[in-house]
N, C-alpha and C positions, 0 to 999 in steps of 0.2 A: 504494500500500500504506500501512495505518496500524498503528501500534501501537498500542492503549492497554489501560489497567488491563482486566483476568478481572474479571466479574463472576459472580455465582451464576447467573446465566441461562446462563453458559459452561460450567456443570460437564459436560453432556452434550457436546460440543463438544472439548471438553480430552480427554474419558475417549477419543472415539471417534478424536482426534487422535495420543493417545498409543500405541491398539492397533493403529493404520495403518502404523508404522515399519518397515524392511526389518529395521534393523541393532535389537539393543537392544530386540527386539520382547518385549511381554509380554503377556499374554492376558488378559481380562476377572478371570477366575480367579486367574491369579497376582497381577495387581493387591489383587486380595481379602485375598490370603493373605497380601501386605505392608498389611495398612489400607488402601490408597489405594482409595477407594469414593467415592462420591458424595458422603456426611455430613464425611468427611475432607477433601474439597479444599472442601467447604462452609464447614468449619470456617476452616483456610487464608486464604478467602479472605475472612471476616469479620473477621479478626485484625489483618492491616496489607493498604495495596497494595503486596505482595510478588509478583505476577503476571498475567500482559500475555498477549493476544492480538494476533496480526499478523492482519490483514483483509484480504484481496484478492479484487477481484471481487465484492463483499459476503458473501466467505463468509471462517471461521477458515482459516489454512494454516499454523500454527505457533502455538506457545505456549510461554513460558516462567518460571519458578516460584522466588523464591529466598524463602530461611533467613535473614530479616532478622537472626536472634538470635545467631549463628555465623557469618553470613559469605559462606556457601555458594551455589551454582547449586545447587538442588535438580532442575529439570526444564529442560531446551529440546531441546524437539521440532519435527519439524517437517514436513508432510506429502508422501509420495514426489516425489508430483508438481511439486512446489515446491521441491527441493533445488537447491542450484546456483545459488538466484537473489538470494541478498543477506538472506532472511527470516531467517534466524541469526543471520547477524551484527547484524540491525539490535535481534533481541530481546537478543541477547547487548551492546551498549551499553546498552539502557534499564534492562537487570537490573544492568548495573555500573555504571550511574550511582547506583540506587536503593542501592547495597549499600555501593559510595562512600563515601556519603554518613554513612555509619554505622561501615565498617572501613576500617584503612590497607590490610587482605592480605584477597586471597577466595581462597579458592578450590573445588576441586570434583574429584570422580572416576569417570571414566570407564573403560570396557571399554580396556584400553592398546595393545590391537592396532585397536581399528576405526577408521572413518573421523571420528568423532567427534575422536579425541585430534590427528587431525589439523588439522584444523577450529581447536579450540584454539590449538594452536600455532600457526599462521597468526595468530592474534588476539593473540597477543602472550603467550597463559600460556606460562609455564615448566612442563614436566616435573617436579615436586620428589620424586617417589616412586614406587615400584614396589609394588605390595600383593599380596601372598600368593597372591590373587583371580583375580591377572592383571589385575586394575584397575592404573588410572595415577593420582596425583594430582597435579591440576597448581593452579598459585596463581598467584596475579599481584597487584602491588604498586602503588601508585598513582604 
């Protein structure tokens, strides 16, 4: 498996990566109706390398997206089929190294009941909040 930097050839890839999730699933449509389009992660990904594909097998099996300007995990996804096998964790170092690099705290938020906030925690974030939402926000310190 490799990681490296999304490129604009990945935006198809990314989009179809994203609408594959069990958990945190979102539809072509609802993507829309938050921005997140094509022109959008085109945008994103012209701006900094704030976003990595995992490669296995020669095909995407996960991606992940951070908010160089705040700090943030904005995306890490990762394809059903491929849960369980280390592809998170390994986008989840590359994004905090990258984010590191720039803040002492990141952090990010998650659905507080799914498997994700788990996932997290495992990785060493801390739980720092509860949101209205039912989201969880979790940080982590360098």
């Amino acid at each position: 498996m490799i990681i490296r930097p999304a490129t604009t050839a990945d935006i198809n890839e990314i989009i179809a990566l994203r609408t594959s999730v069990r958990e945190n699933h979102l539809s072509l449509e609802q993507l829309r109706h938050m921005g997140i389009t094509t022109e959008s992660i085109g945008s994103i990904l012209n701006e900094d390398e704030c976003a990595w594909v995992a490669e296995a097998e020669g095909a995407p099996v996960g991606f992940a997206m951070a908010d160089a300007e705040d700090g943030s995990v904005f995306a890490l996804f990762v394809r059903p089929e491929w849960e369980n096998k280390g592809v998170g964790k390994l986008l989840l170092e590359k994004l905090g190294a990258f984010l590191f690099s720039r803040h002492e705290m990141l952090w990010l938020e998650t659905d507080g009941s799914n498997r994700a906030a788990g996932f997290y925690a495992r990785q060493g974030w801390t739980r720092a909040a509860e949101l209205e939402n039912g989201d969880a926000r979790f940080e982590k310190r360098r």
